[in-house]
SELUM-334131 format. One record per residue: residue number from 1; x, y, z of N, C-alpha, C in turn. Coordinates in nm, 4 decimals. Layout:
NODE   k      n_u      n_v      n_w     ca_u     ca_v     ca_w      c_u      c_v      c_w
NODE NUM        X        Y        Z        X        Y        Z        X        Y        Z
...
***
This chain:
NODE   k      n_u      n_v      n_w     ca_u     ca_v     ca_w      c_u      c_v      c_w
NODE   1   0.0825  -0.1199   0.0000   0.0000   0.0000   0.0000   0.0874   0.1269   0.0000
NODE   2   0.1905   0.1521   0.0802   0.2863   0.2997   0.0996   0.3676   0.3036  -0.0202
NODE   3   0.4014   0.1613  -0.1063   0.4591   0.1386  -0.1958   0.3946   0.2209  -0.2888
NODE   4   0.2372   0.2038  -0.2977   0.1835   0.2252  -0.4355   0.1705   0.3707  -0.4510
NODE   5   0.1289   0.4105  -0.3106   0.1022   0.6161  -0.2574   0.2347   0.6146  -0.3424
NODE   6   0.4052   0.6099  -0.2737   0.5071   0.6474  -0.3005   0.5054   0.6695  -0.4400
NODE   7   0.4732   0.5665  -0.5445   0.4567   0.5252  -0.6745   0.3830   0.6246  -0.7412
NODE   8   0.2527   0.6719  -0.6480   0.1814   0.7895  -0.7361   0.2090   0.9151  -0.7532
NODE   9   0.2911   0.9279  -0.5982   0.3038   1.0477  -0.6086   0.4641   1.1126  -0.6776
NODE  10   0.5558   0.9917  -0.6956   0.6315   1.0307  -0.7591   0.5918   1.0876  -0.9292
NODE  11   0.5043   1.0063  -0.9824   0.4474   0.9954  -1.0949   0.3635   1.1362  -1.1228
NODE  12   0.3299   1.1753  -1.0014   0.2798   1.3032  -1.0198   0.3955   1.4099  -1.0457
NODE  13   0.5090   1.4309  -0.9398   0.5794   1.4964  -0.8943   0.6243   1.4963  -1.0702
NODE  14   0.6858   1.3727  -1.1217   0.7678   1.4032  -1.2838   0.6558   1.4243  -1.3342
NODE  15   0.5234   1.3620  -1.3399   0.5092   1.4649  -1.5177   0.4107   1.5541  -1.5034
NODE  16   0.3492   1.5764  -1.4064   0.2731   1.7348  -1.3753   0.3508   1.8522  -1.3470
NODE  17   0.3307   1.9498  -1.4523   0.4377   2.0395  -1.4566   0.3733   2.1246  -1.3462
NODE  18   0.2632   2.1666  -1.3284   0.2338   2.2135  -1.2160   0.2319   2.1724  -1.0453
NODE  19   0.2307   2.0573  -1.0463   0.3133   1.9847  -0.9617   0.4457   1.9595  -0.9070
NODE  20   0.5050   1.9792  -0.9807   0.6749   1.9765  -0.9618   0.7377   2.1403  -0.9447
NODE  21   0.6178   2.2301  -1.0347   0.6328   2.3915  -0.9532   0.6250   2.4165  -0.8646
NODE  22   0.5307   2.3333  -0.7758   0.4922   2.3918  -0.6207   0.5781   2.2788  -0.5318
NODE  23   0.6550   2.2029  -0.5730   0.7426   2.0677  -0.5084   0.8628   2.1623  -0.4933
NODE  24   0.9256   2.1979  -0.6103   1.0372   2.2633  -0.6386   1.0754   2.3869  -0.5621
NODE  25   0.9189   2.5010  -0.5585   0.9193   2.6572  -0.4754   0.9213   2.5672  -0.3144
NODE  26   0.8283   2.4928  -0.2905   0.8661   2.4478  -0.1332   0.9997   2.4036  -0.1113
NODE  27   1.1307   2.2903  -0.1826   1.2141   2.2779  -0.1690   1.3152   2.4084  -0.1348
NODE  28   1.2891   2.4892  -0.2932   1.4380   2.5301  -0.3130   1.3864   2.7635  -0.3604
NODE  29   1.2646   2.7347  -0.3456   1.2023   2.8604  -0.4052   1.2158   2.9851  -0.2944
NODE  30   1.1792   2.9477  -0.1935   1.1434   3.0647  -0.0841   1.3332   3.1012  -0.0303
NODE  31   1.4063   2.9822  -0.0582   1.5740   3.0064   0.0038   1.5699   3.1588  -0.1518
NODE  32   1.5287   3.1044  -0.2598   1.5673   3.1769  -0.3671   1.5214   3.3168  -0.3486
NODE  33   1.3929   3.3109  -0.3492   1.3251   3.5083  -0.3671   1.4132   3.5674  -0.2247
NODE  34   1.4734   3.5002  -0.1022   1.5045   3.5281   0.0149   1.5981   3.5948  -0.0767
NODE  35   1.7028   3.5668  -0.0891   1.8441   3.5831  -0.1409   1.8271   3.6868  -0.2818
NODE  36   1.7025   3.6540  -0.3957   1.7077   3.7967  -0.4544   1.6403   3.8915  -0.3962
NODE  37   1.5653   3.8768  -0.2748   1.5578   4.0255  -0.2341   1.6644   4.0704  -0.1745
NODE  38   1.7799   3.9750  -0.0499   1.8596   4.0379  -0.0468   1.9418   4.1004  -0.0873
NODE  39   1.9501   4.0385  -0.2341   2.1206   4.0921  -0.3401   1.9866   4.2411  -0.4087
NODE  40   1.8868   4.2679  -0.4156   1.8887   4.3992  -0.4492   1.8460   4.4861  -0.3856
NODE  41   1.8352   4.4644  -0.1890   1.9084   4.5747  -0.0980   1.9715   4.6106  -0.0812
NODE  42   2.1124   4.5493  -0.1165   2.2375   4.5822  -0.0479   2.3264   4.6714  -0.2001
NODE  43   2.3181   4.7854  -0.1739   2.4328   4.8218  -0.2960   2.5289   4.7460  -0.3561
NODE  44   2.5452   4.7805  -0.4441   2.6495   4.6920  -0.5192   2.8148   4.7236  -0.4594
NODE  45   2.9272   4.6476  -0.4492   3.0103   4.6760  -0.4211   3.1022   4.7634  -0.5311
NODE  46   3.2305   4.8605  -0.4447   3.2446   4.9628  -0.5129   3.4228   4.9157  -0.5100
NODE  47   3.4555   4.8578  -0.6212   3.5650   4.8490  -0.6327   3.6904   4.9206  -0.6602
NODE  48   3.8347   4.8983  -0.5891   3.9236   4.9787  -0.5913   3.9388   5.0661  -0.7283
NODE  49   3.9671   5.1649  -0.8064   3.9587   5.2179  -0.9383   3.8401   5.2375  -1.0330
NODE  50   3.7556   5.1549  -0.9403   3.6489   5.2538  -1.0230   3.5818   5.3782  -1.0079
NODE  51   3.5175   5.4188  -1.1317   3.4867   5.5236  -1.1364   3.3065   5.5389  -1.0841
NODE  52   3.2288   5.6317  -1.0137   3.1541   5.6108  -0.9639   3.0437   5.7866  -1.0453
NODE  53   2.9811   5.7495  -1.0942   2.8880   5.9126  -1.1394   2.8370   5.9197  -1.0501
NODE  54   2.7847   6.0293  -0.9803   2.6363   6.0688  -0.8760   2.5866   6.1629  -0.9441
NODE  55   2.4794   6.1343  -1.0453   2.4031   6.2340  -1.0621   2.3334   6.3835  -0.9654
NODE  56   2.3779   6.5138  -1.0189   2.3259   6.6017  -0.9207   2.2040   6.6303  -0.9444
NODE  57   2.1378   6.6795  -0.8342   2.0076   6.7180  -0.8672   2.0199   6.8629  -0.9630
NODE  58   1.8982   6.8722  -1.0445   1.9198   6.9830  -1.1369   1.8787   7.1135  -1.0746
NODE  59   1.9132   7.2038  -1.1107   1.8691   7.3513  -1.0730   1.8116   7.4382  -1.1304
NODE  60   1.7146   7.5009  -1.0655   1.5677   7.5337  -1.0771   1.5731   7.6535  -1.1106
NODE  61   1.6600   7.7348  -1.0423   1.6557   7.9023  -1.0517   1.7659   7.9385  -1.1375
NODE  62   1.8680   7.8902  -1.1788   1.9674   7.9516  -1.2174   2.0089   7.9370  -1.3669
NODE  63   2.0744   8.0361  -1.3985   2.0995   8.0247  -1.5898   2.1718   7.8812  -1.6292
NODE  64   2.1234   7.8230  -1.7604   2.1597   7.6814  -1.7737   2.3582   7.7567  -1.7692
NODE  65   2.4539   7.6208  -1.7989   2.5420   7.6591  -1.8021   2.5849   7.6011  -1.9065
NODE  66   2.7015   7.7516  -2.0082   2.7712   7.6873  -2.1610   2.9156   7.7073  -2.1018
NODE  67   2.9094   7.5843  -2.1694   3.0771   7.5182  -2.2173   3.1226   7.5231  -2.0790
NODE  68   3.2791   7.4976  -2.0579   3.3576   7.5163  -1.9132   3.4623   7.5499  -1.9761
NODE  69   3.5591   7.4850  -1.8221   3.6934   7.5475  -1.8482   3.7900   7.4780  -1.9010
NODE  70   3.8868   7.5203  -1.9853   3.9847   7.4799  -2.0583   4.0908   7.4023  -1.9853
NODE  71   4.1372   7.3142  -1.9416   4.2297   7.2390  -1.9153   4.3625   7.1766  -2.0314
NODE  72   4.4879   7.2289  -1.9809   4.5916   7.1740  -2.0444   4.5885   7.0594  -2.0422
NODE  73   4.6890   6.9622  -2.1400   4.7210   6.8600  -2.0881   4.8416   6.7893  -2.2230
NODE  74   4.9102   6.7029  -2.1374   5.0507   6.6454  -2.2024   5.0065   6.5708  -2.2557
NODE  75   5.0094   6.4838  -2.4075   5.0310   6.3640  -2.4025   5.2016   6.2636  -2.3568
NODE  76   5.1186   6.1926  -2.2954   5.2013   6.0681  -2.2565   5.2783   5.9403  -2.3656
NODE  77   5.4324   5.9539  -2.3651   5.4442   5.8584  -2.4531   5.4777   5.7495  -2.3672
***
């Protein structure tokens, strides 16, 4: 008799695809969404040499601004 349950319900588990979705999220699903919600709280890490933009907030009152300032520079051989 536990033989035959075992027997069915494996039989379910492989070929009901909706079955093996809700087998699979109870196994291995809830460790998963845990872990992508954690990896997109935590900032990303900021490695030695890189370069990082921070967008500024824009400004409301003041004349847009043209061109800047001229900077020298060597080339390097």
């Amino acid at each position: 008799m536990l033989l035959k349950v075992l027997f069915v319900a494996a039989l379910l588990i492989v070929f009901v695809p909706p079955v093996r979705r809700f087998v699979f999220y109870l196994l291995v699903g809830r460790q998963l969404v845990k872990e992508q919600r954690r990896a997109t709280e935590r900032p990303p890490p900021v490695r030695e040499g890189e370069t990082r933009v921070v967008p500024t907030p824009a400004r409301g009152g003041g004349p847009p601004l043209k061109g800047g300032e001229y900077v020298d520079y060597e080339e390097v051989k």
